[in-house]
C-alpha positions in Angstrom: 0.0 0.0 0.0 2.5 2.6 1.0 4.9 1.3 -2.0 1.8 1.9 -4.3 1.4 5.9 -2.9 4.5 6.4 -2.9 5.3 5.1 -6.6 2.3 7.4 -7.7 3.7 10.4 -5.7 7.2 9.6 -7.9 5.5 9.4 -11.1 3.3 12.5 -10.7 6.3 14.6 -9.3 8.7 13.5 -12.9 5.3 14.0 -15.1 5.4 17.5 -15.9 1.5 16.5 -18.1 0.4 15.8 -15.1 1.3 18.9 -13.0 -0.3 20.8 -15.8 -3.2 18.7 -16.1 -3.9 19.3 -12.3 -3.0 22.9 -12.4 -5.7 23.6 -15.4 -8.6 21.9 -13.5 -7.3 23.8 -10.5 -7.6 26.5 -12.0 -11.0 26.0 -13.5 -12.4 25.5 -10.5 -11.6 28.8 -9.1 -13.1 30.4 -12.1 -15.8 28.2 -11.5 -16.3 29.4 -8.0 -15.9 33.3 -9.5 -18.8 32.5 -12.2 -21.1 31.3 -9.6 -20.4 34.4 -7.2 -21.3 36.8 -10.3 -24.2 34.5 -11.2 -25.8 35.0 -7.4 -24.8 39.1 -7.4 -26.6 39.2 -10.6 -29.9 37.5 -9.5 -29.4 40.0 -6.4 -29.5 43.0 -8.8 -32.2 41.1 -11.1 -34.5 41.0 -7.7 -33.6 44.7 -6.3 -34.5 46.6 -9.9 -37.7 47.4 -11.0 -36.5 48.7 -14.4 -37.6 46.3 -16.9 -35.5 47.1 -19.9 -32.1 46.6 -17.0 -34.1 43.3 -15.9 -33.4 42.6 -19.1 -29.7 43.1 -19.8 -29.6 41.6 -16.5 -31.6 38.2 -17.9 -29.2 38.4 -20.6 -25.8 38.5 -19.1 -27.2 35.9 -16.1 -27.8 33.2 -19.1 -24.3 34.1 -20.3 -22.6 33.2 -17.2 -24.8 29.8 -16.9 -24.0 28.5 -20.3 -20.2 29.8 -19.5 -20.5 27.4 -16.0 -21.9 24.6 -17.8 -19.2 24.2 -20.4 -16.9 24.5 -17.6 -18.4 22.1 -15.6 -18.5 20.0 -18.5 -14.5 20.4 -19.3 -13.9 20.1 -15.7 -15.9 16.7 -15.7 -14.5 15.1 -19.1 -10.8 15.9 -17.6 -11.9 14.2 -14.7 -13.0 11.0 -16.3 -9.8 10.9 -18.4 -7.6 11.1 -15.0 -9.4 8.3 -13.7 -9.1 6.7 -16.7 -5.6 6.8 -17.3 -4.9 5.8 -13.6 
């Protein structure tokens, strides 16, 4: 068991593929976390204004951000079932 972690630590610390790899969904995950934050301020903003025409551009740039999320959560997901994959 510990010969198994410890061969895994080895090989990830000489793989420089899989420093990046782990970096970029590292990564991805923080902007993640940012896109969500801006996703709930917006819905703030959407409930506080009674302007329909800024409800709108609000509506707008909220959908943005969601489909921006998904495909993120997607990436994040497929990189995810290739790491598992491969060890």
């Amino acid at each position: 068991m510990k010969k198994e972690k410890l061969l895994h630590k080895l090989q990830f610390f000489f793989d420089p593929a899989k420093k990046r790899k782990k970096r970029h969904r590292e990564e991805l995950k923080k902007i993640l976390k940012n896109l969500k934050k801006k996703e709930q301020k917006i819905m703030d903003q959407i409930e506080l204004t009674d302007d329909e025409c800024l409800k709108k551009l609000y509506q707008t740039e909220l959908e943005i951000i969601r489909l921006q999320r998904k495909k993120g959560i997607d990436v994040l997901q497929q990189l995810k079932e290739n790491k598992d994959s491969v060890d």
